[in-house]
Structure formats: structure tokens, C-alpha cells
N, C-alpha and C positions, 0 to 999 in steps of 0.2 A: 437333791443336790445336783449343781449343772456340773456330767463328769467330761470326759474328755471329747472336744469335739472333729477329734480324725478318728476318733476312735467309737465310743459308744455315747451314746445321748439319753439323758430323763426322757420320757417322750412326756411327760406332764410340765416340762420348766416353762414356763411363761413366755418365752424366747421363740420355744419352739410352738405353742398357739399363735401367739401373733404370726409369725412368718408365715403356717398353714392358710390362715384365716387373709393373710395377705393376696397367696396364689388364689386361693377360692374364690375372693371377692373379685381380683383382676379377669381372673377366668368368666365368669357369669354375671361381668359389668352390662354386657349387652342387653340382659335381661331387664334391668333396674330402668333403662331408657329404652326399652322394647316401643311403649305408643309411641314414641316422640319420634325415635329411628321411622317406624310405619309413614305415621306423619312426616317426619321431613324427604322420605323417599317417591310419596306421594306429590307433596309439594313442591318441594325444590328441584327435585331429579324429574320432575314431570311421569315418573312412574306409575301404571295402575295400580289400584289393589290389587290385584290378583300378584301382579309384579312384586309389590312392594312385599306380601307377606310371601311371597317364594326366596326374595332375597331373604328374610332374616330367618326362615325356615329351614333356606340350605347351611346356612351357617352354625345354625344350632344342630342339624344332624348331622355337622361335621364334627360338632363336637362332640354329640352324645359317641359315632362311631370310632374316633381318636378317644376317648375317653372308654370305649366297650375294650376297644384295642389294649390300654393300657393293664387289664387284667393277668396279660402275659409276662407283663416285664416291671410292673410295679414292684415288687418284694425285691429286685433285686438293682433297681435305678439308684448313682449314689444323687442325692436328693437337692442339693445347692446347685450342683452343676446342670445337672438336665432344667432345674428351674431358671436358673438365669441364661442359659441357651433359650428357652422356649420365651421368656420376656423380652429379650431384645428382638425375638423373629415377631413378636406382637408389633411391638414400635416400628420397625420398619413394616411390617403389613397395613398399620392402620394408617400410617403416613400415605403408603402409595396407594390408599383408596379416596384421598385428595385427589389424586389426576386420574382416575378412571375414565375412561372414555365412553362408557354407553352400559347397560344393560349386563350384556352375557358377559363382559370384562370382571364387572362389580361381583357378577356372582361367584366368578372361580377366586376373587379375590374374597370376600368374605367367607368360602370355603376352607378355605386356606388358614384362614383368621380365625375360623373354627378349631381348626383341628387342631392350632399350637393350644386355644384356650381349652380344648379334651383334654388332653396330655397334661397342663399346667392343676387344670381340675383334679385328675388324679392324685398328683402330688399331694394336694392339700387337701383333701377329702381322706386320702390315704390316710394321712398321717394326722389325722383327727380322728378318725375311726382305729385308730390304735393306740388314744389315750384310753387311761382309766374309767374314766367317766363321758364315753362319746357321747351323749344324748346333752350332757350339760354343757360337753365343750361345742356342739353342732348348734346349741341353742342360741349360745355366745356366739358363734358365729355368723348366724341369722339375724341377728340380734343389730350388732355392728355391722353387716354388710349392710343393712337397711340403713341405718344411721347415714350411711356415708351417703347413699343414694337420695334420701330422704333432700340433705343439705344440697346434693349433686341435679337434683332434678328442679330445685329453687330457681338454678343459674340457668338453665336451658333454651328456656323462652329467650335469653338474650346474645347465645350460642348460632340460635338459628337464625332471631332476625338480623345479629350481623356476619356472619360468616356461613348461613343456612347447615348442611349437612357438614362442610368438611371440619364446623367445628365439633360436630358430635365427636366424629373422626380423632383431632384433636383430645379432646377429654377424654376417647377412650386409651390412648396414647399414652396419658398424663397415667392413670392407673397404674399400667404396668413399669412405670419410669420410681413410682412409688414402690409398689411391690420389689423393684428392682433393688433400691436401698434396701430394703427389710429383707431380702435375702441371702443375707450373713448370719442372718439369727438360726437359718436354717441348718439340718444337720449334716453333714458331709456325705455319712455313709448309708446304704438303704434301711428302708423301712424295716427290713429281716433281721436287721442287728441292731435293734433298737433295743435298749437297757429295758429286757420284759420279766416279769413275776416265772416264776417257775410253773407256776399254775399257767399263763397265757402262752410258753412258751410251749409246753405240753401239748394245748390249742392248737397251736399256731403249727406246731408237726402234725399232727392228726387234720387239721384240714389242707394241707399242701397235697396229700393226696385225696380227701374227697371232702366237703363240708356236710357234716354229721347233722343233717336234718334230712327231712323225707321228701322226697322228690318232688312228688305232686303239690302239696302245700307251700315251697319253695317256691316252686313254678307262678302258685297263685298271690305270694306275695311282690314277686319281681314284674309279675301282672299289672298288681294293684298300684306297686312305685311311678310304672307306665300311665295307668288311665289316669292318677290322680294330679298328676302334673299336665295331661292333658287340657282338663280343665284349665287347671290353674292358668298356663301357656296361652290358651286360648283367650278367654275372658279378660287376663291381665293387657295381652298385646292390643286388646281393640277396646278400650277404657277410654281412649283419648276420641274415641271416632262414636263412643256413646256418646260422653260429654256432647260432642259437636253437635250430635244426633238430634238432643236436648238444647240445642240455638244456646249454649252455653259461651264464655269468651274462655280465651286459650287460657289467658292468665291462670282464671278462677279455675281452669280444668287443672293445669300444673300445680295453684296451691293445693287443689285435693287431691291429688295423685300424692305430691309432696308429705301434705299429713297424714295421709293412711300412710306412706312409708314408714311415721314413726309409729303408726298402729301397728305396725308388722316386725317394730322394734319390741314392742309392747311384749306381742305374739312369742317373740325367739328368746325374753327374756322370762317370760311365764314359764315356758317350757324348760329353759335353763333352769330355772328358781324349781319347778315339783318337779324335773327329773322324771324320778318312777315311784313316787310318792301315791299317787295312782292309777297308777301301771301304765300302759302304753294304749288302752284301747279308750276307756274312758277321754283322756284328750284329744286323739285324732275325732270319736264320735264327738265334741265340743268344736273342734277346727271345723268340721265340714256342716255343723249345723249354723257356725257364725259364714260361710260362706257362702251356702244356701239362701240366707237370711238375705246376704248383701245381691245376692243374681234375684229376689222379688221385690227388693228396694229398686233398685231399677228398672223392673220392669214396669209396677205401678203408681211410682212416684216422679217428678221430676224437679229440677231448682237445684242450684250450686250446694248447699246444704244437705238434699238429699243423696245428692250424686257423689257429697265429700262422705257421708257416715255409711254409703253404700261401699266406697273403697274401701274406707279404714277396717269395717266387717273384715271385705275381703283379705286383706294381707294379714291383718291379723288370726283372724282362723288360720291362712294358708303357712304362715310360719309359726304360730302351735302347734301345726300337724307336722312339719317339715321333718323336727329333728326325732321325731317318734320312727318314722318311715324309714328316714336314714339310718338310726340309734338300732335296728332292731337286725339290720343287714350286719351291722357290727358285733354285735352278742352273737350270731349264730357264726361268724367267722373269722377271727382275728389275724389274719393272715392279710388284711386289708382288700384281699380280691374279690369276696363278695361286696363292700362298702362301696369299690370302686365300681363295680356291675350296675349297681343299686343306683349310682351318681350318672351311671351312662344311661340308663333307663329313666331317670329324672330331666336328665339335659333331652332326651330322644323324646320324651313325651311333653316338655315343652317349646320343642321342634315343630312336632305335631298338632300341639293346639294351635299353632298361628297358621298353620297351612290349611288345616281342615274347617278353620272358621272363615278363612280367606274363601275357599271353596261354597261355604254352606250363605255370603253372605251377598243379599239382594241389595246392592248399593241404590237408595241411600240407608236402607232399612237395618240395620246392625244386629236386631233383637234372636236372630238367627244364633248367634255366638253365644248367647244366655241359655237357651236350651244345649248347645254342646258342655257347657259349663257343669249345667244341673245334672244332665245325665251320667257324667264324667265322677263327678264326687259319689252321689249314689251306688254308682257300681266298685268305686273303694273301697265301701262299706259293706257291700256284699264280701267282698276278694278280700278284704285284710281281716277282721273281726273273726272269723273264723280259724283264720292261722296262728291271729295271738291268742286264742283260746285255748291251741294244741301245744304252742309254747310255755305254758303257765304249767300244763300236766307233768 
């Protein structure tokens, strides 16, 4: 039952996912249009690679670090408010990266644009990682952010050939101007006074002082959340510069970006659907072997066909595995500040793959980024599968 909303909140009423799932997706829209941003800064801004993936590198480590930051004062932020502060400071950021003047300008500005979308991430990750059921509501939420992007990355190609970059700019504008409406659904008061089970509230006091798992295997899962968005980060940003690689046309590269987004729909709603039906390692080892799959499709295949069911692999593994990673930050803490750590370590590690493939990559040669990819999920699998096996005990 939805109770009072100055007062205390279901954190499970419908109202309140949508809203969550609102800030989350506004937050980490940049991602969804990652190649194209690359691409259009490349293009249109006359930007190098090396440039282009430092811009959208510094922007995402501004958010993993506004989103590390938010560990301190999440449980006590009241939650409507600091959200529609932080979506209005979006709008006006992404407006004035329309008149940017050069380089170094764009970077403090997408900084910047970072760090309101850390902060905004919190909120919504928070308060999804403090339902009932986070693994199904994260699922849902991958699920539908894909969706949206899926439809969003359709229209792109004709963003850029008439307005180049400042329309991406634009659309990402429109986001938060969205999210902005659906931010009355949201709850008034923090996350700390949310309508909890006596069981999770018990939780929820015993980790404000320490989170009741063991150090070292802690450490190697906050590890694993790191390298495996690495991959993902990296591989996902330079998709559009394979396609090229492969004398592909932009179109046909956008429609398979496009459709693997709804393979990644596919991904978040499997995951939603088994839950923990079998258990949590079983599926991430499935995510990262369909996304292995998809980085030796591209390496030894090529044609619009191979390079669309190399994507779809890809997103879909990557959000089967997603809400397991995040879901599991949520069970060892319900205090929302390990979920939110977990989220800063996701956002920081896919920071990190578009810089370090930026670095690793011999232009025009791109196959450089498939090996950070392959190595990046394998070492997951080392670093996670271990700690869910001590979790089980």
C-alpha cells in the first residue's frame, strides 16, 4: 500500500521504481550513445581519438567519483529534492555544451555533466537496491533503460547529420527534462526512512557501522564490479569504429547497435524473470560466455549480419550479468551504501574501458579493444565466482 508520501514510503509501489529507474537511466544515458558521442566528437568537433575517448572518459569518472562520493550522504539525502536539483543542473549543462568553444572548455564541461549524472545515479540505484527484490527490480531496470535507447539510438544517425554533435547534446537534454516529470513519483524523505521489514531494518543498523562480510572477498568483489565493466566500457564505446573498420555504412552499423540494444533488453529481462532461481554465479558465467562469444565473432567474421549478432551477444550477456553484480552489493548491505559503491565502481570501470582502449588503439586498427574486452571478463570470473561461493556457505 502507497503510505504517506512526507512521511514514509512502500519502497516496492510501482511509483517508486518507475521514478528510480527514471534517475538511473537519465544518469547513464551517455553510455547507451557512447559510439555515436566517440563518433560525433571525432567528426564533427574535428577531435582525435585519443581526444574524443578522454572526453567521454573524463565524464564518466566524474561520475563514478560523484557517485563513490555519494556513499556518505545517501541514507540521509531527502530523495525528490536533491533529484530535481541535480536534473535541472543536467539541462542547463548539456545546453551549454552547445556553445563550447574548443577542447579543454568541453572537457570541464562534461565533467561537470558527470558528476550531477553520479549523484542522480546514486539516488536511483539507491533506491533500487533497497527493494525487496533488487536483482528483479535491477533487471527491470536494464531491461527498460535498453528499450528506451534501443528506440533512441534509431533516431541518431539523423541528429547528427542535421545538427552534428549539439543534437546528441540535445537528446541528452530531453532525458532529464523527462525524468524531471516523473520525479514526483519519487519519495520525499531518505532512503533511511523508507517503510523497511524489521528483519532489514535490523540489517540496515548493523551495517551503518560496519557491512558484515569479510574483508578480503569484499574487496574482490568490488574488484570484479571494476574489471567487468571495464570490458564492457571499452568494447561497447568502440563498436561503431569496428563496424567502420569492417567498410560497414553508418546506417547498418546504428541498426545493429540498435538491435542488440533490444538483445540487452532480452538480457535484463531474463535476469528479472530467474532472479536467483539459479543463483547468482551460474548467470554471470552465461553473461560473460555470451560475451566472449560476441569479441570472436568479430574478430573472425565480418558483414552487417555478423557484426549485428556479434552486438546482440554482446549486450545481452552484459545485462544478464549486470543485475547479478549489482543484486549481490544489495544482499550483503542494505543500507544502500555498498549498492551505491558497487554503482560507482561500474560507472569508474566503464570510464576506464573507453580510455584504456583509446590508449591501446593503433588507428585505423581497432582489434586492440577486443583483447582488453576478452581479458577484462575473464578476470571476473576469476574475482567473482569465488566470493559467491563463500556467500552461499
Amino acid at each position: 500500500m502507497y503510505q504517506d508520501r512526507n512521511n514514509r514510503i512502500d519502497r516496492d509501489d510501482w511509483r517508486t521504481i518507475i521514478a528510480s529507474i527514471l534517475f538511473s537511466k537519465t544518469a547513464v544515458a551517455p553510455f547507451a550513445i557512447a559510439p555515436f558521442l566517440i563518433g560525433g566528437y571525432i567528426d564533427h568537433l574535428g577531435l582525435s581519438t585519443a581526444q574524443a575517448s578522454q572526453t567521454l572518459s573524463v565524464e564518466i569518472f566524474a561520475l563514478a567519483i560523484s557517485n563513490a562520493l555519494a556513499f556518505f550522504w545517501i541514507s540521509r539525502a531527502a530523495c525528490r529534492v536533491w533529484a530535481q536539483r541535480l536534473l535541472f543542473t543536467l539541462i542547463a549543462l548539456n545546453i551549454s555544451c552547445i556553445y563550447t568553444p574548443g577542447f579543454e572548455v568541453l572537457l570541464v564541461q562534461r565533467a561537470l555533466v558527470g558528476a550531477a549524472e553520479g549523484s542522480l545515479l546514486a539516488l536511483g540505484f539507491g533506491l533500487l537496491g533497497n527493494t525487496r527484490r533488487p536483482n528483479r527490480n535491477f533487471g527491470l531496470y536494464f531491461a527498460v533503460s535498453l528499450s528506451v535507447g534501443a528506440i533512441n539510438i534509431q533516431i541518431l544517425p539523423l541528429f547528427l547529420d542535421t545538427a552534428g554533435v549539439t543534437g546528441l547534446f540535445i537528446n541528452l537534454s530531453l532525458y532529464a527534462v523527462i525524468s524531471l516529470a516523473g520525479s514526483v513519483w519519487a519519495q520525499k524523505v531518505s532512503i533511511s526512512e523508507v517503510n523497511l521489514t524489521e528483519e532489514d531494518a535490523k540489517r540496515a543498523t548493523t551495517t551503518s557501522a560496519g557491512i558484515n562480510f569479510p574483508l578480503l572477498p569484499l574487496g574482490f568483489l568490488l574488484l570484479a564490479n571494476y574489471v567487468y565493466f571495464i570490458g564492457q566500457g571499452g568494447v561497447w564505446s568502440f563498436l561503431e569504429r569496428l563496424g567502420l573498420q569492417q567498410q560497414l555504412e553508418l546506417t547498418g552499423i546504428a541498426n545493429a547497435l540498435a538491435i542488440s540494444l533490444f538483445a540487452g533488453v532480452a538480457g535484463g529481462f531474463t535476469a528479472s524473470w530467474l532472479d536467483l532461481k539459479l543463483g547468482r554465479i551460474i548467470p554471470l558465467l552465461l553473461a560473460i560466455a555470451f560475451a566472449v562469444a560476441s569479441i570472436f565473432i568479430l574478430w573472425w567474421t565480418q558483414g552487417v549480419v555478423a557484426f549485428t549478432l556479434a552486438a546482440c551477444l554482446f549486450n545481452y550477456g552484459n545485462n544478464l550479468g549486470h543485475p547479478y553484480v549489482l543484486g549481490f552489493a544489495a544482499k550483503i548491505d542494505k543500507s544502500a551504501r555498498l549498492t551505491v559503491l558497487s554503482g560507482a565502481l561500474h560507472t569508474g570501470g566503464q570510464a576506464t574501458g573507453p580510455l584504456v582502449a583509446g590508449m591501446l588503439v593503433v588507428s585505423p586498427d581497432f582489434t586492440n579493444v577486443l583483447w582488453l574486452g576478452l581479458g577484462a571478463f575473464l578476470m571476473t570470473v576469476v574475482l567473482f565466482v569465488p566470493v559467491a561461493v563463500l556467500a552461499r556457505k
